[in-house]
N, C-alpha and C positions, 0 to 999 in steps of 0.2 A: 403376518397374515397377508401384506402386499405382496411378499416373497410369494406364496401358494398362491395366489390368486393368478400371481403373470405363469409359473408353471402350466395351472389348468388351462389359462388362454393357450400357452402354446402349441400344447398338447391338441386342443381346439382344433389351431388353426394348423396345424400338421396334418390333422386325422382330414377336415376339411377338403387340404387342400390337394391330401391323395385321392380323394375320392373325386372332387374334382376335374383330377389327371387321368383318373378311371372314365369319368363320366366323357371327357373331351377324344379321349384316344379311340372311344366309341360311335364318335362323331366324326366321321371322315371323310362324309359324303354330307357334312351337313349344309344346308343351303340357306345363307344368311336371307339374304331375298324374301326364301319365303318365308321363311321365320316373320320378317318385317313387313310381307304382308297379310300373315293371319292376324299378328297383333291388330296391325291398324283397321281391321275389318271387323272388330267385334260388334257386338252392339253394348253402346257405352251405356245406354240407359239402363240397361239388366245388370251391367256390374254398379251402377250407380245404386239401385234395389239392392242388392249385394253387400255392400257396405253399408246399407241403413240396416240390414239383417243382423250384421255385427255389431252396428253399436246398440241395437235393440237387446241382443243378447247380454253384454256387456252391463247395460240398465239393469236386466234384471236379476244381476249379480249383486246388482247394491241393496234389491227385497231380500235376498236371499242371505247376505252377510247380517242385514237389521233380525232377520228372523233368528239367524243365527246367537245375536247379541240378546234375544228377547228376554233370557232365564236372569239377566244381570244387569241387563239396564234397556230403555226403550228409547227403539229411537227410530225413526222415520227413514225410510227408502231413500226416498226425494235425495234424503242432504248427505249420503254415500257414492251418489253417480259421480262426483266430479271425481271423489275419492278413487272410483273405478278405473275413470279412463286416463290419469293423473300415471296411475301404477304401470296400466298396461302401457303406457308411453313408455314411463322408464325401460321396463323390459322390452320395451321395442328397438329401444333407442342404446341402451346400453348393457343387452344383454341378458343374461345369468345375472349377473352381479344386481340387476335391477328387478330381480325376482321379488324381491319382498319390501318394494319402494312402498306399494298397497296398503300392509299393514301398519306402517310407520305411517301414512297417513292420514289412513283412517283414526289410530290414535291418537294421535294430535286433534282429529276432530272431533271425539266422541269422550278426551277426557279419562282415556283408561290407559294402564298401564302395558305396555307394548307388546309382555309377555302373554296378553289374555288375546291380544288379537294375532300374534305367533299360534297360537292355539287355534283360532277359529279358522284362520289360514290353510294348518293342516286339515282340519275339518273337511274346508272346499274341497281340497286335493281330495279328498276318501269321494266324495258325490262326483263330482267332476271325473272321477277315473272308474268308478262304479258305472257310469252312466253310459260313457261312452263304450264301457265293455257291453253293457247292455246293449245297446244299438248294434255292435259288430254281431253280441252271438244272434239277436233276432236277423239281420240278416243273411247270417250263416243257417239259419234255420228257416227260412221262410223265405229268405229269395230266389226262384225260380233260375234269374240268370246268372246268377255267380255261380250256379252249378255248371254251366255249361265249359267254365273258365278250366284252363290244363291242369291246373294249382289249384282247383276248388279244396283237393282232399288237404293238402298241406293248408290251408286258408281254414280249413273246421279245425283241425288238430291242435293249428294254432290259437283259435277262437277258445275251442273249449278249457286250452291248459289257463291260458289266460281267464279265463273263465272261475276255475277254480282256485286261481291266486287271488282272486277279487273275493271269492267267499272266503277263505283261507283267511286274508286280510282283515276284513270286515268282523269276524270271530274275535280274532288279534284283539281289535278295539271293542270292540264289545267286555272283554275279558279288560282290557286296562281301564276302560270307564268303570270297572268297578271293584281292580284290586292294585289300580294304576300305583297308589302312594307307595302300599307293600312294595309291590314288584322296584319300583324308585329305591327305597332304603335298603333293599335285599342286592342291586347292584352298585350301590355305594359301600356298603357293609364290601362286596365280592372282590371291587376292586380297588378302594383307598388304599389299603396299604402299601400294593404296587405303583398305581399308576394314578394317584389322586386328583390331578389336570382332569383327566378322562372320567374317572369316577362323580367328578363334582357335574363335569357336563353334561354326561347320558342321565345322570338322577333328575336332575333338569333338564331333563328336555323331555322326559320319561312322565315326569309333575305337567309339564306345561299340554303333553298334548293328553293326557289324562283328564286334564280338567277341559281343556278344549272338547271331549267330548260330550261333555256335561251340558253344552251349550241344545244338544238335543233332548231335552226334558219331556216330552210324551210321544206318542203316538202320533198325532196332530199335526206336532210341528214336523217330527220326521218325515209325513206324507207331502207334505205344504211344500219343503224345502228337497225333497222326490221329484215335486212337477215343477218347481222352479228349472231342477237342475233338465229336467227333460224339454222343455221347453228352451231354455237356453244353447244345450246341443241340438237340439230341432232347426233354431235359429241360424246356427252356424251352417248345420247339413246344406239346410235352404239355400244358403248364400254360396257355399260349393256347387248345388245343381244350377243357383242363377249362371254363376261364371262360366262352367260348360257350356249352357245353352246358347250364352251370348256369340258361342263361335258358331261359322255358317259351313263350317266343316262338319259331316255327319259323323266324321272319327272321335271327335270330340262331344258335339250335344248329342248323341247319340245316348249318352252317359244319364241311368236313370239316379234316381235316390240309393238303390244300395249298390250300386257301384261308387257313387259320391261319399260314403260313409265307409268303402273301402280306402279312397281314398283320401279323408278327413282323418281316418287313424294313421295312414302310413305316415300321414303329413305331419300329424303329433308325435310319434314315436321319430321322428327322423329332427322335429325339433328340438329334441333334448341335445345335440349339437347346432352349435347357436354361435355366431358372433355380434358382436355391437354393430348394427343398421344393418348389414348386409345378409344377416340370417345365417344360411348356409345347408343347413341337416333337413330345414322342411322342405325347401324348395326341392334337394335332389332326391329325396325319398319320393317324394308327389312324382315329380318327372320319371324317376326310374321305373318305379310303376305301370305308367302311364305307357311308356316306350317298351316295355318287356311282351316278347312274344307269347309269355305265357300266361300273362292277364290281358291287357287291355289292346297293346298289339299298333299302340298308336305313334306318326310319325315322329322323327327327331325333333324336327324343328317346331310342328304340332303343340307336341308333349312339353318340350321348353317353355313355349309363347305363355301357355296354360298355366304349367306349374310356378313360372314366376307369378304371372298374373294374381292365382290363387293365394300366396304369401302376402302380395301386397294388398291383397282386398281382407282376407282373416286376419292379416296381422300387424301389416302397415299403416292400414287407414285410423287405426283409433291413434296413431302420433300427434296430427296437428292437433286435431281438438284435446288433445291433453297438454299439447304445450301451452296450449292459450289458458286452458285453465289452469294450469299450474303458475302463470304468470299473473294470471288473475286473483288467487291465492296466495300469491309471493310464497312460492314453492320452490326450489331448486332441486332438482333432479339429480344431481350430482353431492350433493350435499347430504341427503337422504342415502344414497349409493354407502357415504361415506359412513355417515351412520349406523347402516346395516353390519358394516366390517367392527367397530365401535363394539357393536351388541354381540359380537361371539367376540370380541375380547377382554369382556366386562367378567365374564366369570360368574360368581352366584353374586352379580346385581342384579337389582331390575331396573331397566332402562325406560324410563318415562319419558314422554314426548312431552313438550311443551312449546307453546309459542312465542317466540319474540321475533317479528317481524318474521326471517325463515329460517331460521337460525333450530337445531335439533341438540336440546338441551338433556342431560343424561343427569338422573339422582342417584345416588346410593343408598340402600335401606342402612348399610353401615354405617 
């Protein structure tokens, strides 16, 4: 599994570091100067609002995870924030690999077994990726200025397929929440005989996000955990138009709500290339955007200053306070990391969290 994992890094940091080569050989007239002096000109107190918008957000990820735990066990918002910002360090800090630091320790904290919060994990992704499609297509449909943009047509086309992979999706799980077990033994039955590793894995993981979506048991809670998720990308939009504004360049605050929310998605889909601290895929997706003549039309050094900025205010700033609380916890980020790799090479265990000191103890039901 360490074998695969330095692979995908590589590949990572390959794919990175052409685009990289892309982004710089585009830059040839660029001007450090001013680069260094839009940064130092912002107004810090807008980005300082900015980053209380994220960890605001980020809070209310820990009502939304309790909501989520509601049908199995109850437990209180409050005592999930640390849990929140703990995770999103990891994945600040160490990548991909620190993707699912979160639910290893929320389970440890709420006493359940790893695979139910695997579940509810996926869960977030479906609201979290729904939501945000939401916001692109009401901007593609109701914003006035992104029509005027060269790509607006290419910008809807793209909205709406996406658009339709969300509902497509959504269907998907709607149909496994209620014949998920079937569908589970009918691809174990399909492929044990060949390929049994794989057979055992996909029936399991096929069970885990089946029941994970069980975790939405009415109406109620579906709507509750709707405006959680809308409110929380709200949050985040907010803290993108704060960091525009903060520049005294009109190229840049110039940028209202749905251009900020064009740029809040480029920023996400350019994140799924990621490396440990340095980022990589948001920051130049943001910037390329930003700098293309056929959106936004803004300068080199401009669109740089900005798009770094914006990575480190969405994505950097919940680090320190998760390091502290994780220290506060006696939590090891790396430990946890480790553990994650542990849990897909456990096979049909189920990996329980337990505490001793910070140490990530694994049971077997065998």
């Amino acid at each position: 599994m360490k074998r695969k994992r330095v692979v995908i890094f590589i590949i990572l940091a390959a794919v990175l570091a052409a685009l990289v080569y892309w982004q710089v050989s585009q830059w040839r007239r660029f001007d450090w100067e001013t680069f260094s002096e839009e940064t130092e000109n912002v107004n810090w107190g807008l980005i300082l609002v900015a980053v209380l918008c994220v960890w605001a957000a980020d809070t209310l990820r820990a009502w939304r995870w309790a909501l989520f735990l509601r049908p199995v066990k109850k437990v209180a918002g409050i005592t999930l924030v640390a849990s929140q910002f703990i995770g999103f360090a990891g994945l600040a800090l160490l990548g991909r690999p620190g993707e699912l630091i979160r639910p290893y320790v929320i389970a440890r904290r709420v006493g359940m077994p790893l695979s139910s919060q695997m579940a509810v994990w996926m869960v977030e992704r479906i609201f979290d990726f729904g939501t945000v499609t939401a916001f692109l297509l009401a901007d593609i449909l109701f914003s006035k200025s992104l029509t005027t943009l060269p790509v607006y047509r290419g910008i809807r086309t793209a909205g709406f397929v996406l658009t339709a992979m969300v509902v497509f999706g959504i269907g998907v799980a709607f149909v496994l929440r209620r014949f998920g077990l079937q569908f589970a033994a009918w691809i174990e039955r399909q492929l044990a005989p060949r390929f049994p590793a794989l057979a055992g894995r996909m029936s399991r993981r096929t069970r885990e996000f089946s029941d994970g979506l069980n975790t939405i048991h009415d109406v109620r809670s579906f709507a509750l955990c709707a405006l959680l998720s809308g409110l929380i990308w709200a949050g985040v939009a907010v803290s993108y138009r704060l960091v525009t504004y903060a520049y005294h360049d009109p190229e840049v605050s110039r940028l209202d709500i749905p251009e900020v929310i064009l740029l809040m998605f480029s920023s996400i889909a350019g994140g799924v290339l990621q490396l440990p601290i340095i980022g990589g895929g948001s920051q130049l997706a943001t910037i390329a955007i930003m700098k293309s003549e056929n959106v936004f039309n803004v300068r080199p050094e401009l669109a740089t200053s900005c798009g770094i900025l914006l990575w480190l205010v969405t994505f950097m700033s919940v680090a320190p306070v998760g390091l502290l609380l994780a220290r506060r916890e006696h939590v090891s980020l790396t430990e946890l990391a480790a553990a994650e790799e542990g849990a897909e090479l456990s096979g049909n265990r189920e990996i329980e969290i337990g505490q001793s000191g910070n140490r990530v103890i694994g049971k077997s039901k065998t």
